[in-house]
C-alpha positions as CSV (number, residue, x, y, z in Angstrom):
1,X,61.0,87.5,99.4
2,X,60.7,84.3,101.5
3,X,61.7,82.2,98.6
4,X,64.8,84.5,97.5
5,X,66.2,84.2,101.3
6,X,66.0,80.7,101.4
7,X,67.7,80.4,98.3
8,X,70.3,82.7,99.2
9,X,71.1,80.8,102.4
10,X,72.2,78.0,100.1
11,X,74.0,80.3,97.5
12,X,77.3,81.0,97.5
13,X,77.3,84.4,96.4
14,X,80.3,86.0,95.0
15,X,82.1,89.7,94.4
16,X,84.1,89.7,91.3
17,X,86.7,92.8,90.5
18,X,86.5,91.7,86.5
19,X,89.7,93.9,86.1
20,X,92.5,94.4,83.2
21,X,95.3,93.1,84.7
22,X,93.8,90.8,88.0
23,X,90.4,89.0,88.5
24,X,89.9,89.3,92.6
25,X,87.1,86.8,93.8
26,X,85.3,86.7,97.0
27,X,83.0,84.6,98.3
28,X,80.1,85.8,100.8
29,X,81.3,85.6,104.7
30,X,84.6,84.1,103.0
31,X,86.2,87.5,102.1
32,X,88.7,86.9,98.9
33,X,89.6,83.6,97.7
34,X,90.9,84.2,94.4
35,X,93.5,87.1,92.8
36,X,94.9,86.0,89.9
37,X,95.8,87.5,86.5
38,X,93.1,88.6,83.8
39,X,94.6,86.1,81.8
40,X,93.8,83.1,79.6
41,X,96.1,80.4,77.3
42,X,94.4,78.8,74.6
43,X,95.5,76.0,72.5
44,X,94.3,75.5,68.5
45,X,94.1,72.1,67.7
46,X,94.8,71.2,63.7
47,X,90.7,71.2,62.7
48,X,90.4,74.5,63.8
49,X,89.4,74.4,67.5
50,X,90.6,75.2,70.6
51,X,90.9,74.6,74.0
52,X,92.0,76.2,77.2
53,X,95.7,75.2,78.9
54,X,95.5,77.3,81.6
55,X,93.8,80.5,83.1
56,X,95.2,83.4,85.5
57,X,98.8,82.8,86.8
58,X,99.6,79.9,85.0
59,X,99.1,81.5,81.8
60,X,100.2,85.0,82.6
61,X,103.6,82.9,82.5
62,X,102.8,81.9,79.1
63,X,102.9,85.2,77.5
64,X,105.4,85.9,74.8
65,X,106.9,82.4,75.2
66,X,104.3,80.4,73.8
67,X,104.5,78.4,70.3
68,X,102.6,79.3,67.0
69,X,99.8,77.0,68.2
70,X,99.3,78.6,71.9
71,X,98.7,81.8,72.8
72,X,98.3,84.2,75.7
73,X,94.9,86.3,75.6
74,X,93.7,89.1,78.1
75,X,90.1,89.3,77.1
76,X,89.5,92.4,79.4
77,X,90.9,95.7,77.7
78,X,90.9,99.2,79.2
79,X,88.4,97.9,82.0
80,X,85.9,96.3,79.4
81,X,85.3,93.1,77.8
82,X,87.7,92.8,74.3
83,X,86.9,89.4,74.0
84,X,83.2,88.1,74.6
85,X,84.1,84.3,74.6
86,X,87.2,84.6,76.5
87,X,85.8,86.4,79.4
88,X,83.2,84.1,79.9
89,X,85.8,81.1,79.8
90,X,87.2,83.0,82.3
91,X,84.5,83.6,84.7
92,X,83.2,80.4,84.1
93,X,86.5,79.3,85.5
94,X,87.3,81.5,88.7
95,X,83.1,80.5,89.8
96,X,83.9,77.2,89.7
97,X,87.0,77.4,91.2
98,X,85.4,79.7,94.0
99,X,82.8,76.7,94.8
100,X,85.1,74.0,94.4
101,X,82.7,71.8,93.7
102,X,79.1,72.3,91.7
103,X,76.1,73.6,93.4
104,X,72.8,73.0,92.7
105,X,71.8,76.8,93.0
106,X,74.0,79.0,91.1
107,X,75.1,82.4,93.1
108,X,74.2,85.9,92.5
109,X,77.2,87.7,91.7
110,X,78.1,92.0,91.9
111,X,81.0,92.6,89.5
112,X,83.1,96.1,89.5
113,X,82.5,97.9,86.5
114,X,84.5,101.5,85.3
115,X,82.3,104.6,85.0
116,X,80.6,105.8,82.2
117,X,80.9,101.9,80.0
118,X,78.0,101.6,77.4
119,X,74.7,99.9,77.5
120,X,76.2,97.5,75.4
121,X,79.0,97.2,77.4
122,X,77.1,96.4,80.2
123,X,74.9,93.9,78.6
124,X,78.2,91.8,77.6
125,X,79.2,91.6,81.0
126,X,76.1,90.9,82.6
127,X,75.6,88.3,79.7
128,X,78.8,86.7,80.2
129,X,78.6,86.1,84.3
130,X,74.9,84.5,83.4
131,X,76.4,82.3,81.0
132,X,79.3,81.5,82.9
133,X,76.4,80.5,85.8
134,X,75.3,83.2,88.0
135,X,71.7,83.0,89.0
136,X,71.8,86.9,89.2
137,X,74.0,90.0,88.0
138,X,74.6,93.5,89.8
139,X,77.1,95.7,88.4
140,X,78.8,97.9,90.8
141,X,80.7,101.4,89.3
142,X,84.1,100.9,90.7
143,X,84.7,104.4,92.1
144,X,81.8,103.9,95.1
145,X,83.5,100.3,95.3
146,X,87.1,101.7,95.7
147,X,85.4,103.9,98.2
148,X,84.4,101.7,100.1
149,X,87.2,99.4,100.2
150,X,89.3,102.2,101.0
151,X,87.3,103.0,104.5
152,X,85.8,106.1,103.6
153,X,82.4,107.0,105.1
154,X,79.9,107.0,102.1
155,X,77.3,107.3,103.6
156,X,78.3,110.4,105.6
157,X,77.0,114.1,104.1
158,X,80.7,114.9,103.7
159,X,82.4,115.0,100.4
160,X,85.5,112.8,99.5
161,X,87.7,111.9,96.0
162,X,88.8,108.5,95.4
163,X,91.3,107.9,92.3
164,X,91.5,104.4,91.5
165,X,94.2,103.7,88.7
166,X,93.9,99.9,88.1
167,X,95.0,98.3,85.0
168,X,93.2,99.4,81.9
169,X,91.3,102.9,83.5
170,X,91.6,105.4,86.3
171,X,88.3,105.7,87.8
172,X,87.9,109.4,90.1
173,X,85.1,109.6,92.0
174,X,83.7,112.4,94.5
175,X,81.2,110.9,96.9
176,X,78.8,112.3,99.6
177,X,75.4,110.7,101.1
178,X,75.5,107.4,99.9
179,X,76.0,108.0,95.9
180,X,78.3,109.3,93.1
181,X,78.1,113.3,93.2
182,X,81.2,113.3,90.1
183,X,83.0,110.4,88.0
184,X,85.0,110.1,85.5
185,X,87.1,107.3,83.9
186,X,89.7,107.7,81.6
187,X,91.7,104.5,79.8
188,X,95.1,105.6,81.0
189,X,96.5,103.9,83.8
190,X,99.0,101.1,84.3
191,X,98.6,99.5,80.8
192,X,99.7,102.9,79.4
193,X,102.2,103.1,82.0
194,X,103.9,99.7,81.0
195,X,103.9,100.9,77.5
196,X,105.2,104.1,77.5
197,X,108.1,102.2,79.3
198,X,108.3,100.2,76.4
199,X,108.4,103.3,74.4
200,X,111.2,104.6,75.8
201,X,113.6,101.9,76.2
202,X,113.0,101.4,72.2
203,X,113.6,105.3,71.5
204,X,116.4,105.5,73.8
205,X,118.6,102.2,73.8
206,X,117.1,101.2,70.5
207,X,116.0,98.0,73.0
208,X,112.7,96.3,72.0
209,X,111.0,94.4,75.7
210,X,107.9,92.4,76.2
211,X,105.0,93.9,78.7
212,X,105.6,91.2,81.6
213,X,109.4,92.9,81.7
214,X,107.9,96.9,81.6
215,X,105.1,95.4,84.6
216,X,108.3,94.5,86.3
217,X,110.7,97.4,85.3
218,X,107.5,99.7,86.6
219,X,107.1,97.5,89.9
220,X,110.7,97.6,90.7
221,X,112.2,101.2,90.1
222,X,109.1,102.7,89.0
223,X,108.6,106.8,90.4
224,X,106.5,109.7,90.5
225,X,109.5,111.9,91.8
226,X,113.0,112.3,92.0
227,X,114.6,109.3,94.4
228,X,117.2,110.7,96.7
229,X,119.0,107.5,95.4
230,X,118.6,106.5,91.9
231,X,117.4,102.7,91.4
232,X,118.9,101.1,89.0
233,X,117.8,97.7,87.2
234,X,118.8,95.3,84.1
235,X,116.6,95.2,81.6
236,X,117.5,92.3,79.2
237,X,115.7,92.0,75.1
238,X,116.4,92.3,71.8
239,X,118.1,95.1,69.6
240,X,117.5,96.5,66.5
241,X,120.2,94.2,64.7
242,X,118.3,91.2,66.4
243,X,121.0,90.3,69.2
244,X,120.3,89.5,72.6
245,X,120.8,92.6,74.8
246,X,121.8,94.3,78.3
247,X,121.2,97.5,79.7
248,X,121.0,99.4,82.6
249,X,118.1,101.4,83.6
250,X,117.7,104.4,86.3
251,X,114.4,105.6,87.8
252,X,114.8,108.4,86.1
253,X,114.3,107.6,83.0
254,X,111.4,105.6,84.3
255,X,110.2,108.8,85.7
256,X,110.8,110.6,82.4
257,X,108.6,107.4,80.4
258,X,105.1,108.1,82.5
259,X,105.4,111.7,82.7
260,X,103.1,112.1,80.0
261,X,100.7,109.1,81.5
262,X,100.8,110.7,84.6
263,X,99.8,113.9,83.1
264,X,96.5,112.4,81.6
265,X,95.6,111.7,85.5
266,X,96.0,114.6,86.7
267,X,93.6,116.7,83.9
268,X,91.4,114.1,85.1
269,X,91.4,114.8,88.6
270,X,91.4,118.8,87.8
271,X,88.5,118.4,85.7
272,X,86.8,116.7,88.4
273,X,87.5,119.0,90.9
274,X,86.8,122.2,88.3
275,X,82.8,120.9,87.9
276,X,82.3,120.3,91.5
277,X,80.2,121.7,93.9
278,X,81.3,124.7,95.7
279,X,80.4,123.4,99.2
280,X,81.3,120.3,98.5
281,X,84.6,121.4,97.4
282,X,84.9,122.9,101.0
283,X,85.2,119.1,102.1
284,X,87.9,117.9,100.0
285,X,90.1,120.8,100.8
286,X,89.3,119.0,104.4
287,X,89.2,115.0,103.4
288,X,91.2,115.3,100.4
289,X,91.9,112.9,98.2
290,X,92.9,109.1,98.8
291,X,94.5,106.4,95.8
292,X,93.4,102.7,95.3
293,X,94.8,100.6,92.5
294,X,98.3,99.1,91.1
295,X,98.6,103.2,90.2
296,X,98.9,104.2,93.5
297,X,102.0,102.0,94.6
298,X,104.1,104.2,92.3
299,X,106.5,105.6,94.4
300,X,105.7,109.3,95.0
301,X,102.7,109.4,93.6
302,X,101.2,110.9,96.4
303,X,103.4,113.4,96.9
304,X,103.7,114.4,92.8
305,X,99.5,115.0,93.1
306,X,100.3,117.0,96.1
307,X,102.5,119.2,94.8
308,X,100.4,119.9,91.6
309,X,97.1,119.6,92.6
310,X,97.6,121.5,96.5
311,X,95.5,119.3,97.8
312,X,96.5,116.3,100.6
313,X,96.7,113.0,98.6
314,X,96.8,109.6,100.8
315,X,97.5,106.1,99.7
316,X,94.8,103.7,100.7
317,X,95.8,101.3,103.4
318,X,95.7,98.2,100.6
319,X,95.2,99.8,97.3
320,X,95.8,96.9,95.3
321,X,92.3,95.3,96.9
322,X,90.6,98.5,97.7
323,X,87.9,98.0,95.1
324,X,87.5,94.0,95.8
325,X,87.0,94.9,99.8
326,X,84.8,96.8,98.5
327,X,82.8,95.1,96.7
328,X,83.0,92.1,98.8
329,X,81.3,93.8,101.6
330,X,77.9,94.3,99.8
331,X,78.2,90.2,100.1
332,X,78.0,90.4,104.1
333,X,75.9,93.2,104.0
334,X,73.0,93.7,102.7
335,X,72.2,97.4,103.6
336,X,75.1,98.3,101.5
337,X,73.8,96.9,97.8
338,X,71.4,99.9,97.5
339,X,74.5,102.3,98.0
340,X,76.9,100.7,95.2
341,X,74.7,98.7,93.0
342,X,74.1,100.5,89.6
343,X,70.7,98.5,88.8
């Protein structure tokens, strides 16, 4: 016990949200240092090899523009690891980039995990983080880490839901005294979202897009509910005869492509809510239920989960770093690791 403390004085141990879109890093009594895209660009060389260009922003810019020899990879998919080698390139990278320099003793590190992954799932992640240098691994469930980060009282005997829609899964959660009372994940969330806009453009203006324009198309005029004013926005790609071409998009058709998406969520969140606990169902009619995530900045949101699910829905104060606050206060905290580690 003696020993582990003096080693963790000199370790500088790190939270990582390992997510599908963004890797979030933060570094103990540091808070977050690093948010950058789950993203890496490899290079092949002519003998068969390759190397890595770049990693998170730089080579999110790289995808569908880069040369036969280059390409884009996201080795997270759906909130676990796709690609094995990728991943821990990738970790490898943001640690070191987090220490800035070497250390001799490599940190412990607690990385955010969806609900319900396989044993062998879990064993890939763990494996990667040691190879990528991590002295030890604690995998977090990312509803309790949402939780958290999104200020509600855990600990507390009273029941709350959290719905965290990140990039890959939406992760619901009821909690009460310190632990996981429901969960769920399911592997629709903004990844579906971006391509059911895809979809639509395709079946509808016979317009074929990339997934960096549907991110944007979603982040820009993307809604739950009818706008009192329509957004509109450009969307530029290719048609079916191959030419370059313009059209205009409204919300609403936005609106109309992630109806179906947004359905998936919400049998989620009733399913949830139909196994629960009678008394503790007597909370969330209090506390209801608050978003974390990319998800939640969908405008009206909220108010679309309200109206089906009669229950008061709330937007976490920052949603897109609920689950890496929370995570990243099991760093200055010790008290907290028994509450949201999974080990």
């Amino acid at each position: 016990m003696i020993l582990d403390k003096f080693i963790g004085f000199f370790s500088s141990d790190m939270a990582i949200d390992l997510g599908t879109a963004n890797t979030i890093v933060s570094v103990k009594n540091k808070g977050i240092i690093i948010n950058e895209p789950s993203v890496v660009a490899v290079q092949n060389d002519r003998f068969g090899k390759d190397r890595i260009l770049a990693v998170g922003e730089e080579a999110k810019k790289m995808i569908g523009k880069t040369p036969l020899n280059i390409h884009a990879v996201r080795p997270m998919k759906d909130g676990v690891i796709a690609d094995f080698e990728m991943t821990e390139r990738m970790i490898r990278y943001f640690i070191e980039k987090a220490h800035k320099r070497k250390s001799f003793i490599r940190p412990r590190i607690f990385i955010c995990i969806p609900h319900g992954i396989t044993q062998v799932e879990r064993k890939a992640v763990k494996e990667s983080a040691i190879s990528a240098g991590a002295r030890e691994v604690f995998l977090v469930e990312e509803p309790m880490a949402a939780a958290i980060g999104a200020g509600i009282p855990v600990s507390d005997p009273d029941g709350y839901i959290v719905v965290d829609i990140g990039g890959g899964t939406t992760e619901i959660g009821a909690t009460s005294l310190g632990g996981l009372v429901l969960s769920k994940s399911i592997k629709v969330a903004g990844d579906r979202f971006d391509k059911a806009i895809i979809d639509y453009i395709r079946q509808n203006y016979n317009l074929y897009i990339g997934e960096r324009t549907a991110e944007t198309i979603k982040i820009e005029i993307g809604t739950a509910t009818r706008l009192d004013r329509e957004l509109k926005i450009k969307v530029k790609g290719r048609d079916n005869s191959g030419l370059l071409s313009t059209v205009e998009l409204g919300s609403e058709g936005v609106r109309a492509a992630i109806r179906e998406p947004l359905r998936e969520i919400v049998t989620a969140i009733r399913n949830v809510l139909e196994d629960m606990p009678p008394d503790l169902a007597g909370d969330i009619v209090d506390n209801g239920i608050v978003l974390t995530g990319g998800g939640a900045l969908i405008r009206g949101l909220d108010k679309y989960l309200t109206d089906i699910i009669r229950l008061p829905v709330k937007i976490a104060d920052e949603p897109l770093l609920a689950v890496a606050y929370g995570t990243s206060k099991v760093l200055d905290e010790d008290s907290l690791l028994k509450i949201i580690s999974n080990e």
